[in-house]
N, C-alpha and C positions, 0 to 999 in steps of 0.2 A: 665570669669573674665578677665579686657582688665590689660595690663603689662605685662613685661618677668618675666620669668622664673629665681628664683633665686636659689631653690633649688628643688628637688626631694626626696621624699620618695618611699623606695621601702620593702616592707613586705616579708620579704621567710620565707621559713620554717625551718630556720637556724638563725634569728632575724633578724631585723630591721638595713637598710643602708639607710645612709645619703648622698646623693650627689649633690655637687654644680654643675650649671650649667653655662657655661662659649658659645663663638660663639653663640648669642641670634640673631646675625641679620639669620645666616643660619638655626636657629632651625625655627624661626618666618615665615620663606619661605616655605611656601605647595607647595613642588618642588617633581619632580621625585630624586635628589639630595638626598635632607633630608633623602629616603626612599631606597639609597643607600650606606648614610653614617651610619643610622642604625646598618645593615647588616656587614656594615667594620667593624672590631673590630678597627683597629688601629684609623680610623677616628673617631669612636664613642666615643673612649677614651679620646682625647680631647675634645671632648663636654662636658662629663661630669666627673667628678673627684670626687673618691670616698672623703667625708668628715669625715666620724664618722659610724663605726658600731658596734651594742649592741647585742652580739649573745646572745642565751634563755639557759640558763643554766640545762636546766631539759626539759623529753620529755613533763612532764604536762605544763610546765610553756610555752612550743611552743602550747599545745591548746589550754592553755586558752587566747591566745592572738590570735588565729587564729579564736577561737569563738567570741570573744569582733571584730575582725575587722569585720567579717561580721554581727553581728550586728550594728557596726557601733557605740561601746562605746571606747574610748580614756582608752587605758589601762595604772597605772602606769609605766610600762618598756617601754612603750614607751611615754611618760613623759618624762621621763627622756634624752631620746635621743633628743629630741626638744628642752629641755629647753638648748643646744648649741646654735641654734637660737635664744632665745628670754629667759634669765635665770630670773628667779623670778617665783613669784607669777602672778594670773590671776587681772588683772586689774594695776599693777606695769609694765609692761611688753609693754605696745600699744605700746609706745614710739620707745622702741629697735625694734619693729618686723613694722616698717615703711620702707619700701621698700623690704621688705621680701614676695617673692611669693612661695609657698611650691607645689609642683605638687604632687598629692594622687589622686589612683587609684580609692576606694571606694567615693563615692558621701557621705555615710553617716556619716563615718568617717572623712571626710574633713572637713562634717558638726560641729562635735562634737571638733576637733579641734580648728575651727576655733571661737567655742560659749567660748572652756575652758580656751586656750590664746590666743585667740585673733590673731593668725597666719594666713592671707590672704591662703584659698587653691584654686586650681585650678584641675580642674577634666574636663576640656576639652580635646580636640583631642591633642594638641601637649604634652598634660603632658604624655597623654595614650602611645604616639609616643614614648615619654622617657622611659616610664617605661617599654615599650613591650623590649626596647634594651638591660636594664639591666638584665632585665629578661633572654632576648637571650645570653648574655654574662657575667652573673653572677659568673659563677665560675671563669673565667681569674679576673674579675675588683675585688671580695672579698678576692684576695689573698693576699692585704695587711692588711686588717682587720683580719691575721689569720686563715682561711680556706685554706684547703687543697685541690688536684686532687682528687674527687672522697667523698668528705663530703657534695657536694649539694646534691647530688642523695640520699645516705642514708640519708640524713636530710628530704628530700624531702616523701621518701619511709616508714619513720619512722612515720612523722607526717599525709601522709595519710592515714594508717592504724588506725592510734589515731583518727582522725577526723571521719571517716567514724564508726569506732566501736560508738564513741556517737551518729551520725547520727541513725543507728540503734539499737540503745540501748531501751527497750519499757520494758514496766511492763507486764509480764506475764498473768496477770488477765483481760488488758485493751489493749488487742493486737486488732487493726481493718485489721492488714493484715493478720489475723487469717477469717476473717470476709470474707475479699475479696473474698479469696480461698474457700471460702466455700459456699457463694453463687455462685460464676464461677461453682463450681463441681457440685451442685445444678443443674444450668441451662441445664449443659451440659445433668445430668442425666438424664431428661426428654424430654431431643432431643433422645436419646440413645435409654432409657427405648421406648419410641414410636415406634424406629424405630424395636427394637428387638423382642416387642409386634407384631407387625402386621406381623413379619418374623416368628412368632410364630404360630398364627394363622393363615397364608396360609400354611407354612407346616405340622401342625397337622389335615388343615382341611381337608385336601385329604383323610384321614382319617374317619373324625370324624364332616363331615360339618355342620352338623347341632348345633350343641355346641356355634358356634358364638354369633346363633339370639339367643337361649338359654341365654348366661353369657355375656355379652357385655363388661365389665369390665375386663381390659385388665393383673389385677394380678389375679383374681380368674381364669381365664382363664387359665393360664400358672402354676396355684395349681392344677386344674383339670386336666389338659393336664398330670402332674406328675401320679396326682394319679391314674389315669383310664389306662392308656397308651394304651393297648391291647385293644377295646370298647368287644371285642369279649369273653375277661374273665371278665365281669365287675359282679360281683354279689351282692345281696340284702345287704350283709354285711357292705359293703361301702357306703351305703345307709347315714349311719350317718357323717363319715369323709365329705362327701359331703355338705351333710345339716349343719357341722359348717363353711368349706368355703363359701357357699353362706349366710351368717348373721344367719342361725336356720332356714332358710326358707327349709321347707320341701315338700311344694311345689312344688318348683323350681329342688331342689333334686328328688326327683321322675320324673319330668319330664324330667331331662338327662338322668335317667337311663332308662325310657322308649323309650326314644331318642334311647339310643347306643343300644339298640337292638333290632330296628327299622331301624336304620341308612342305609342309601343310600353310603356312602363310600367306596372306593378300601380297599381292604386287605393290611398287613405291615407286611414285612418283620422282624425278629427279631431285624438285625442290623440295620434298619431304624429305630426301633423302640426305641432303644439302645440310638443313636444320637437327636431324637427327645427329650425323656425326657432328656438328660444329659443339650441341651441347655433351657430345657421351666424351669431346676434348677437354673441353671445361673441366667435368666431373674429374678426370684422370689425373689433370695438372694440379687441383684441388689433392685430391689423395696423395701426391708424390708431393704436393707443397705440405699436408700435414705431418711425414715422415719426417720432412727439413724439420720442422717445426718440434718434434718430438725432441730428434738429434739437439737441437736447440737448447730445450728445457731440461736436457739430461748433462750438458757442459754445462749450465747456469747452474743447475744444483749441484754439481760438484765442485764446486766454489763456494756458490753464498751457505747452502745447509749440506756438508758432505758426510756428517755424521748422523742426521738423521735421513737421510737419503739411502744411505748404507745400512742403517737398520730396516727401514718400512719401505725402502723406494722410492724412488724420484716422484711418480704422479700423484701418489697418496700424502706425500711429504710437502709437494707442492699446492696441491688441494688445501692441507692443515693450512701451511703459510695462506694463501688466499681467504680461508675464512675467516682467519683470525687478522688479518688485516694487514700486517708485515710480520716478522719474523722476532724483529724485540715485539711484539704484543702476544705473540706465541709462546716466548721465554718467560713472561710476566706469568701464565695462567699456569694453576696448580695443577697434577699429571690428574686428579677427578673431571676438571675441564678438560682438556685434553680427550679423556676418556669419550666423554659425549660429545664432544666438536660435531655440530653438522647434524645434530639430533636435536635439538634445541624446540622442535614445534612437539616433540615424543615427549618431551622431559616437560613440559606446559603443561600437555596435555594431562599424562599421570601425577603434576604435583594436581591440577584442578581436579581431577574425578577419584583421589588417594589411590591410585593403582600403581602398579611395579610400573618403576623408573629405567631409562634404558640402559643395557647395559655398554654400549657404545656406538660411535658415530661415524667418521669417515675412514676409522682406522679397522673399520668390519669388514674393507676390500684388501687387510693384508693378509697374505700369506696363511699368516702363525694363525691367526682369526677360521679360515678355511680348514688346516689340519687340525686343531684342536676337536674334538668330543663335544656332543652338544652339552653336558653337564660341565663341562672345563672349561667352554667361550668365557664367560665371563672374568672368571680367573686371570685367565689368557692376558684378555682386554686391559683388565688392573692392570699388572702384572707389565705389558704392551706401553700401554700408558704413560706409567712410573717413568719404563727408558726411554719416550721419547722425550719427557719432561725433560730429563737430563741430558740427551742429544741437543736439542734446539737451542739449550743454553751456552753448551759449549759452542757452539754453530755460531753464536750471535753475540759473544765477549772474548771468542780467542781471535787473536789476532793473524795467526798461522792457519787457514783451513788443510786438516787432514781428517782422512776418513777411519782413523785409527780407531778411535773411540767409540763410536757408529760400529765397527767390527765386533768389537769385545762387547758392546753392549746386545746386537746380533744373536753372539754365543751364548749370553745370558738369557735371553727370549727363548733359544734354541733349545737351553738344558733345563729348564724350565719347563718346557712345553714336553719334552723326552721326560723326564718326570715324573707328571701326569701321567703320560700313557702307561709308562710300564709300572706304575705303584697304582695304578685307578682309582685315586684317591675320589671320595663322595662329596 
């Protein structure tokens, strides 16, 4: 906005100061100057002179103004401090607030200012210049507005604590950072569990090698590995514990036990033998704790996101929520986000070298993604996309979680993709 600077607003966490701004030819100069008189306090002081400040009388009454500024709503208390400039009523007032320029840090608050009286704001570089000074030397300049050595800081230290407690303040029932951590641990356990598995199986095989081709399944393996330990006292008895770790396949059971006492393997030491089952118990309880764990993250999403759960599934659904940070930052992005979630180094890549862009990201382990046509994924993925846009939203502003919407949107994915196939569209 072209004009000087007539006054400044400056927001602490101690209330609302008002300061006229005086030397407009040297503030108007983007000089190396300006950005050393800053820094002087003495110099800075005559630039601007404190006019009016309206401390917050209560520690709620400092957040709920600290919340209204960053949203960006013109709160009564500070009403009241303005209307020195410009006193009346909205639309009585243009008159007096004629050659009035107000410097405000926030863009949207300057907004709301300037719609509710009519107060010219200014949210450019030299207002921010002003207000970074007051900021720097706020405790010396509010000392005639009644502040003391040593009341910016507790003011400051008070109201960040208040601010950040409602920042993370969330409903117990409808927590997604519950969500995050639980598919992270998820992920991890199945880097883990893999890596533990196949450390499992090379050290029992020296043992007991033939077991592998045998049980190829990496927890029944490490049930067996417990139960059998010694292959050498394995007898008929175990015949049955055997055959309900392999499903009742009695079969299969027989033929380990004809295995182990057949077997081609070195002998084992006791305490080898000691160390060997105590980690193939590890591994097992690990496996049967990621089951809980699953169980877990499939009641959490039918709750906090039940309608995007219901379209794409809980782990895929869960994944989105986690990349994107919580669930409103999931609702914020457009369903083309969405689309590429989780592809982000592919999409870099082809904007820098101008090559095809991807056509999606973590939502290529759903389902619809899998049966569609290679000439249809893309589509699909749109298409995929769009609905979960709309799922996540309703997941994260209705107050009722049902899985209704997530269903019907489902059906939509579903005839859609039925479609495609039978029309083969190019």
């Amino acid at each position: 906005m072209s004009g000087s600077l007539t006054h400044v607003l400056f927001e602490g966490s101690s209330g609302y100061a008002l300061f006229t701004v005086s030397m407009q030819e040297e503030i108007a100069a983007k000089s190396k100057q300006l950005q050393d008189a800053i820094t002087d306090y003495n110099t800075f002081s005559r630039m601007v002179q404190l006019a009016s400040f309206l401390p917050f009388t209560s520690a709620a009454q400092a957040l709920e103004n600290a919340n209204d500024v960053s949203e960006g709503i013109l709160n009564p208390h500070l009403r009241n401090l303005l209307n020195i400039i410009v006193p009346g009523d909205k639309g009585k007032s243009n008159k007096k607030a004629s050659g009035v320029l107000l410097g405000v840090s926030e863009r949207g608050l300057g907004g709301a200012i300037m719609s509710e009286l009519g107060i010219p704001c200014d949210t450019g570089e030299r207002a921010l210049e002003l207000i970074r000074g007051v900021r720097l030397h706020q405790e010396k300049m509010l000392v005639k507005g009644g502040m003391h050595k040593g009341d910016v800081f507790v003011a400051q230290l008070g109201l960040g604590h208040s601010y950040s407690r409602g920042k993370v303040k969330f409903n117990v029932n409808r927590s997604d950072n519950m969500i995050i951590q639980a598919i992270s641990l998820s992920d991890q356990l199945d880097k883990d569990l893999n890596t533990f598995s196949m450390r499992c199986r090379e050290w029992y095989g020296w043992h007991f090698p033939e077991l592998y081709k045998l049980v190829p399944d990496a927890h029944q393996y490490a049930q067996l590995a417990v139960l059998i330990g010694d292959r050498a006292n394995l007898q008929e008895s175990a015949l049955e514990d055997m055959q309900e770790i392999l499903d009742d396949d009695e079969t299969r059971a027989r033929n380990v036990l004809d295995a182990a006492r057949a077997s081609m393997g070195s002998d084992i030491s006791e305490i080898d033998l000691i160390n060997i089952s105590n980690f193939a118990e590890r591994v097992v309880r690990l496996a049967e704790y990621r089951k809980s764990l699953r169980n877990y993250l499939v009641e959490k999403m039918n709750v906090v996101a039940p309608n995007l759960s219901a379209l794409i599934g809980e782990t895929i659904a869960a994944r989105l929520i986690s990349h994107a940070g919580s669930l409103t930052n999931l609702a914020k992005y457009p369903a083309s986000t969405v689309q590429i979630l989780g592809a982000e180094k592919a999409l870099f890549r082809a904007l820098k070298t101008k090559g095809n862009t991807p056509k999606y990201g973590l939502i290529f382990h759903s389902t619809f993604i899998g049966r569609a046509g290679a000439k249809h994924k893309g589509r699909i993925s749109r298409f995929l996309a769009n609905k979960c846009s709309i799922a996540c939203r309703i997941d994260c502003f209705s107050d009722v979680p049902t899985k209704k919407f997530g269903e019907a949107l489902r059906a939509q994915v579903e005839e859609r993709l039925n479609f495609f196939e039978v029309c083969g569209i190019d």
